[in-house]
ROSETI-204497 format. One record per residue: residue number from 1; x, y, z of N, C-alpha, C in turn. Coordinates in Angstrom, 1 decimal, padded with zeros to 4 digits, always signed. Example, Ala and Ser with C-alpha at 12.3 -4.5 7.8 and 13.67 -1.06 7.14 Angstrom:
! residues 2
+-----+--------+--------+--------+--------+--------+--------+--------+--------+--------+
!   i !   n_xx !   n_yy !   n_zz !  ca_xx !  ca_yy !  ca_zz !   c_xx !   c_yy !   c_zz !
+-----+--------+--------+--------+--------+--------+--------+--------+--------+--------+
!   1 ! +013.2 ! -005.7 ! +007.8 ! +012.3 ! -004.5 ! +007.8 ! +013.2 ! -003.3 ! +007.8 !
!   2 ! +012.8 ! -002.2 ! +007.1 ! +013.7 ! -001.1 ! +007.1 ! +012.9 ! +000.0 ! +007.9 !
+-----+--------+--------+--------+--------+--------+--------+--------+--------+--------+
This chain:
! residues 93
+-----+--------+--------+--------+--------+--------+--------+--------+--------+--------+
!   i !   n_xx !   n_yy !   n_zz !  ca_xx !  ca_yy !  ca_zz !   c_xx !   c_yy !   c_zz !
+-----+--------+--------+--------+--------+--------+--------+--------+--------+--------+
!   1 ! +011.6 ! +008.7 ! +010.0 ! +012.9 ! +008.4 ! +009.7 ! +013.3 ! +007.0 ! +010.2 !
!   2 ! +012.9 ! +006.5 ! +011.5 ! +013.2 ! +005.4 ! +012.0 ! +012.4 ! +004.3 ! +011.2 !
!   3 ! +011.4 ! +004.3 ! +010.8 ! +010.8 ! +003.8 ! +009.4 ! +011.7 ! +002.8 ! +008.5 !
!   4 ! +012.3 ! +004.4 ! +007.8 ! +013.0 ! +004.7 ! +006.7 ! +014.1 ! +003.2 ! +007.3 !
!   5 ! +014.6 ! +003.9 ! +008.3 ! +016.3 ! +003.1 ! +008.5 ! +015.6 ! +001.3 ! +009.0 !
!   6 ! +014.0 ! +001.1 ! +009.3 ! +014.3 ! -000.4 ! +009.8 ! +013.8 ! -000.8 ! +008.5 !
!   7 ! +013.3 ! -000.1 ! +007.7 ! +012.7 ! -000.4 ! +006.6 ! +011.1 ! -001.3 ! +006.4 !
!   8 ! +010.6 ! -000.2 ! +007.4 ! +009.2 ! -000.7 ! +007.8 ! +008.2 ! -000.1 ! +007.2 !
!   9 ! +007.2 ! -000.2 ! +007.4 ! +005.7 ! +000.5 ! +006.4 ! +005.4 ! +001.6 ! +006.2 !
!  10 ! +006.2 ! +002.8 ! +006.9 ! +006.0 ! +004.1 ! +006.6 ! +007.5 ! +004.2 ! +005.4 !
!  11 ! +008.5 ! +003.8 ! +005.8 ! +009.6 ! +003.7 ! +004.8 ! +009.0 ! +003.5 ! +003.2 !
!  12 ! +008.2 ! +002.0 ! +003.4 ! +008.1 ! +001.7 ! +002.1 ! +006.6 ! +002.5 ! +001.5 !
!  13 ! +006.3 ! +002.4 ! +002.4 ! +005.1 ! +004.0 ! +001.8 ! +005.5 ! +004.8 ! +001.0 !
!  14 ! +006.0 ! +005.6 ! +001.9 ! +006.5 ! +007.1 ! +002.2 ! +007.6 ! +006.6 ! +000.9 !
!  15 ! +008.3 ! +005.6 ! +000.1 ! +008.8 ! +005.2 ! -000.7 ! +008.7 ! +005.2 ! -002.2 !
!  16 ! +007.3 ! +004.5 ! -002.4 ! +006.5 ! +004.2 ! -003.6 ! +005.9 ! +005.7 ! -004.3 !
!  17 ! +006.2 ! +007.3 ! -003.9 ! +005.9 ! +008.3 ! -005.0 ! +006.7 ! +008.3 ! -005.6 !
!  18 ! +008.1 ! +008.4 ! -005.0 ! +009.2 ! +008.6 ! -005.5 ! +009.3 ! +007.3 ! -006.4 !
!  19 ! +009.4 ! +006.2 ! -006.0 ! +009.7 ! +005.2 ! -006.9 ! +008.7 ! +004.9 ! -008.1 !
!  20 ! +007.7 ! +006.0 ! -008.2 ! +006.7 ! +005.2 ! -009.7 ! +006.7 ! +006.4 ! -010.4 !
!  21 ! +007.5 ! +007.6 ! -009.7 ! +007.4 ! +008.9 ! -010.7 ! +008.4 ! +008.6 ! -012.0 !
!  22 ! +007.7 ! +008.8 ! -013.0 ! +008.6 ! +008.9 ! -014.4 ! +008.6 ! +007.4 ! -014.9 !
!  23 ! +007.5 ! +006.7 ! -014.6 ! +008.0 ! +005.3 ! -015.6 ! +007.0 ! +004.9 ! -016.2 !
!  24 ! +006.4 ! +004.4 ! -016.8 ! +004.8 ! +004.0 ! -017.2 ! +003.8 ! +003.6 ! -016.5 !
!  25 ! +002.6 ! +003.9 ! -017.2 ! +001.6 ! +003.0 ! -016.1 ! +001.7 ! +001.6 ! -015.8 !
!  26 ! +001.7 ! +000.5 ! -016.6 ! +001.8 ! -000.8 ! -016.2 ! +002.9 ! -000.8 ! -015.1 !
!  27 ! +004.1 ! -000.4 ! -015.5 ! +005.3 ! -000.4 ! -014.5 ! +005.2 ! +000.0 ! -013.1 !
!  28 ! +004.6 ! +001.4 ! -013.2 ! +003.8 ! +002.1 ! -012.3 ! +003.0 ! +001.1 ! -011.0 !
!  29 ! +002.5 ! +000.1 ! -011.7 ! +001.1 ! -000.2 ! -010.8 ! +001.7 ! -001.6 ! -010.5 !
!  30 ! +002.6 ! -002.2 ! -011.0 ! +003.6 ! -003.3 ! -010.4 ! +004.4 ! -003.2 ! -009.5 !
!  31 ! +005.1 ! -002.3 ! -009.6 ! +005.6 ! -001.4 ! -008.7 ! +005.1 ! -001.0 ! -007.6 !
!  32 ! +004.5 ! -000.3 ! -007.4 ! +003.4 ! +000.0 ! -006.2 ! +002.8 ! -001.1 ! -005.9 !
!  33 ! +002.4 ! -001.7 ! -006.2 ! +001.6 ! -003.2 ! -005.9 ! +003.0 ! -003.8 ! -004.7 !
!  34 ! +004.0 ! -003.9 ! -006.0 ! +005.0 ! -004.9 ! -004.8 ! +005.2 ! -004.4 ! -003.7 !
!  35 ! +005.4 ! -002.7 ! -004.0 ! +005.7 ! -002.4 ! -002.3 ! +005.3 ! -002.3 ! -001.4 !
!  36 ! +004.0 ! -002.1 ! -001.8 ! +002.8 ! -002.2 ! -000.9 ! +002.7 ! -004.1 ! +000.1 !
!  37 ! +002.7 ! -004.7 ! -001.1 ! +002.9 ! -005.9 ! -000.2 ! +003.9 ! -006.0 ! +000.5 !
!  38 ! +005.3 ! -005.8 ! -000.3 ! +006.3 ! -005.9 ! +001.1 ! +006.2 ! -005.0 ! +002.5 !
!  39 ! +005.5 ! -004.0 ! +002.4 ! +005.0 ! -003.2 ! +003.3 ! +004.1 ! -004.0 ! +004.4 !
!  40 ! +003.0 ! -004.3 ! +003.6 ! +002.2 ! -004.6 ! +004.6 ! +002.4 ! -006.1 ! +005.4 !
!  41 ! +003.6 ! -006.8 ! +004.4 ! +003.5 ! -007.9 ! +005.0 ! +004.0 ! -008.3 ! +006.7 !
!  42 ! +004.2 ! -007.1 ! +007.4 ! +004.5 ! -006.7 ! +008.7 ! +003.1 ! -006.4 ! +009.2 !
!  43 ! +002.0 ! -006.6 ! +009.0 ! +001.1 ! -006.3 ! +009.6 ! +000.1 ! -007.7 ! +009.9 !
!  44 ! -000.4 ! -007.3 ! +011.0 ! -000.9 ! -009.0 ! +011.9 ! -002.3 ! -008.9 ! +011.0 !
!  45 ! -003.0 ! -010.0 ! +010.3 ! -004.1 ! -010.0 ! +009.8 ! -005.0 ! -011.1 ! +009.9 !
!  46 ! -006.2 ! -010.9 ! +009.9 ! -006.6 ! -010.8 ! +009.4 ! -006.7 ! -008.4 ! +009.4 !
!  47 ! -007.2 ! -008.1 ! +008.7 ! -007.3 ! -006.5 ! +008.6 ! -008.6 ! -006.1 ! +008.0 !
!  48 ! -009.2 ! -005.1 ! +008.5 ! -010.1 ! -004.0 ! +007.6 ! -009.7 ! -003.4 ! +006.9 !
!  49 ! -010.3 ! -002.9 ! +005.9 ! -009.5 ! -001.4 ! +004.9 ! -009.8 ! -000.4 ! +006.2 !
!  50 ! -010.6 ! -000.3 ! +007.1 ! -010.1 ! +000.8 ! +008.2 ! -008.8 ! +000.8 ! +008.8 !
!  51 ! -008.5 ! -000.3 ! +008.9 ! -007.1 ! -000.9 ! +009.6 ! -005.4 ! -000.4 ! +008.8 !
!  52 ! -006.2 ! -000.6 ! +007.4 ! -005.2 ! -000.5 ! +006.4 ! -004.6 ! +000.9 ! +006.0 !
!  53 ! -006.1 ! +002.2 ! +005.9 ! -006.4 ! +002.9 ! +006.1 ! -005.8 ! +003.8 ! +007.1 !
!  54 ! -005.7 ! +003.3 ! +008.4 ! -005.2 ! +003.7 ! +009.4 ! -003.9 ! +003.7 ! +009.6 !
!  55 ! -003.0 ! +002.9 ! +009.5 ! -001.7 ! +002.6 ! +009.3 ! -001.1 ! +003.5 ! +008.5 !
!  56 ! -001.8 ! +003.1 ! +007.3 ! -001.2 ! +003.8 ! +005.7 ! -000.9 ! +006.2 ! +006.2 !
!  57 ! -002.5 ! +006.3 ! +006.7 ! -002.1 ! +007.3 ! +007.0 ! -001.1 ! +007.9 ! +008.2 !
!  58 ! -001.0 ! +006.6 ! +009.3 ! -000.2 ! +007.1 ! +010.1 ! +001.1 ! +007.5 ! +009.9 !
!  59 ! +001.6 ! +006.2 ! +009.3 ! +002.8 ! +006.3 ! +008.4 ! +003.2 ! +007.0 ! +007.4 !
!  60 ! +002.3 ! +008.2 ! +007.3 ! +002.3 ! +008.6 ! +005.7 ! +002.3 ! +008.5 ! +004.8 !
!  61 ! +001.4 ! +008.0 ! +004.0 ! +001.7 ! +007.4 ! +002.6 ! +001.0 ! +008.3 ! +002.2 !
!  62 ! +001.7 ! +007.9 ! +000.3 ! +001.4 ! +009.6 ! -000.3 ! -000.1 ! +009.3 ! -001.1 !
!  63 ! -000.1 ! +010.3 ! -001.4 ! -001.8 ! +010.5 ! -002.2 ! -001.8 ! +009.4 ! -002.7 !
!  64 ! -001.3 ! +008.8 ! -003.9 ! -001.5 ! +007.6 ! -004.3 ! -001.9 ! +006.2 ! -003.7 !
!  65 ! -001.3 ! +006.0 ! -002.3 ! -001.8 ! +004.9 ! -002.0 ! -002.7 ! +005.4 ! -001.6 !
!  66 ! -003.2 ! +006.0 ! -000.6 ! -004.8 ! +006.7 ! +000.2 ! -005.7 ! +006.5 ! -001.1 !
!  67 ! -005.7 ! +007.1 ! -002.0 ! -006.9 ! +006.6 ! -003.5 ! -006.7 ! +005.6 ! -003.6 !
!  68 ! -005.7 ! +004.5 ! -003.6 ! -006.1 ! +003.3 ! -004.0 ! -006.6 ! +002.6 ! -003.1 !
!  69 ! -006.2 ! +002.8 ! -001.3 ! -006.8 ! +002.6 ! -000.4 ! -008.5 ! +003.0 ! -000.3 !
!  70 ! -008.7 ! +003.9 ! -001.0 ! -009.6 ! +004.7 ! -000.7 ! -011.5 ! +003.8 ! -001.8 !
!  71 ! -010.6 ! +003.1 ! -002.8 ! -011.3 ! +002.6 ! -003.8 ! -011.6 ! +000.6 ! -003.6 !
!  72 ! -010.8 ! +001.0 ! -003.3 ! -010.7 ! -001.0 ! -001.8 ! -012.2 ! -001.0 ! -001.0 !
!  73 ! -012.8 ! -002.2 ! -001.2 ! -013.9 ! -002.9 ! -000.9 ! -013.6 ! -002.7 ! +000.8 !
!  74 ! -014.8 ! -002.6 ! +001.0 ! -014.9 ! -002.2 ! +002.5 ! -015.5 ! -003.7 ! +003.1 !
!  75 ! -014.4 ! -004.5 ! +003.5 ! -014.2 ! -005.7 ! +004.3 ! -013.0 ! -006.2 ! +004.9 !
!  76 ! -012.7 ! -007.3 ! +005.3 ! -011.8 ! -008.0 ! +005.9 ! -010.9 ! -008.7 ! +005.1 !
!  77 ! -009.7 ! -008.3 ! +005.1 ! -008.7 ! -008.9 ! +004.5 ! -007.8 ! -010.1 ! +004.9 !
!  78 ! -007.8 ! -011.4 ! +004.3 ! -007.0 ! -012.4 ! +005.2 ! -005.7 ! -012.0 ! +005.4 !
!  79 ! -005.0 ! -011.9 ! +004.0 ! -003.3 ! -011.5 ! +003.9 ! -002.9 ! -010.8 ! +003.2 !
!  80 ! -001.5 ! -010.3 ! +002.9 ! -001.2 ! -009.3 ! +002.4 ! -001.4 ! -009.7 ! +001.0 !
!  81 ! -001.5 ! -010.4 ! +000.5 ! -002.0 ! -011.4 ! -000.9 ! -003.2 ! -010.7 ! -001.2 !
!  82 ! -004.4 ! -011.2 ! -000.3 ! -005.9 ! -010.1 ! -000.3 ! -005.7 ! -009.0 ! -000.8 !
!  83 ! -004.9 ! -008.2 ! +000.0 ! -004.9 ! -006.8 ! +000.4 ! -004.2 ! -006.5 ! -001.2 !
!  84 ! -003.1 ! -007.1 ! -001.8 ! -002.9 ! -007.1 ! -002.9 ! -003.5 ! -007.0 ! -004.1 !
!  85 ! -004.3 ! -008.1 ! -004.4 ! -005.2 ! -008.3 ! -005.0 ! -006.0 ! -007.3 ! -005.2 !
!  86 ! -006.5 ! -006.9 ! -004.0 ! -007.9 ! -005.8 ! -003.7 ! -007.1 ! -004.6 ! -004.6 !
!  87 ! -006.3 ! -004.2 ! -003.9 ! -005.4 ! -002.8 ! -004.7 ! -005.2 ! -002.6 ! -005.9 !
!  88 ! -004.6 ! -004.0 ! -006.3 ! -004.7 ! -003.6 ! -008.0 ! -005.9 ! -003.6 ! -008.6 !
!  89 ! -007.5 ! -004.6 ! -008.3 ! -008.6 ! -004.2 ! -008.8 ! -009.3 ! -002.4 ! -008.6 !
!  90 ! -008.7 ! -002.0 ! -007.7 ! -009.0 ! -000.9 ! -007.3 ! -008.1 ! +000.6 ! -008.3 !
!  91 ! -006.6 ! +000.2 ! -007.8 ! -005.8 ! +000.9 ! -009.0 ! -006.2 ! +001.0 ! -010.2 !
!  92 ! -006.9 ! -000.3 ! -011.2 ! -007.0 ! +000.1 ! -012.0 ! -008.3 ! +000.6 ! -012.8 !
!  93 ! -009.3 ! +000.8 ! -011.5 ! -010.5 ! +001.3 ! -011.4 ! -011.5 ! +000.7 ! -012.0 !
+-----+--------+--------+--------+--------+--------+--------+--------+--------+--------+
């Protein structure tokens, strides 16, 4: 909840099922993409996808990101740009 209210990475997580239920795919994966970035952009990087991984589950994020997490190249990420990138190559399998 404290998340929710500073509007930090479990907020915008724990955010993006709700926000991509009922709209298209393309929409879908732009959408999730952005929030993910604005999410992560609170995180010190360089990062692993273990790191990312780690967080994402702490904070709860829902099934969705964990598979797209889950499909992310297993390396080091400079920025939340990277981490970006990586996700939607991954999202769209």
């Amino acid at each position: 909840m404290a998340d929710e209210q500073k509007g930090g990475l479990g907020g915008m997580l724990g955010g993006i099922g709700k926000a991509i239920g009922g709209i298209g795919d393309s929409a879908k994966e732009q959408m999730a993409i952005t929030m993910v970035k604005q999410a992560l952009s609170e995180m010190t990087y360089p990062v692993t996808k273990a790191d990312l991984a780690a967080e994402a589950q702490k904070r709860g994020a829902p099934t969705q990101i964990m598979d797209v997490l889950a499909k992310m190249a297993d390396r080091q990420y400079a920025s939340v740009d990277d981490v970006a990138d990586e996700a939607m190559k991954a999202w769209k399998g």
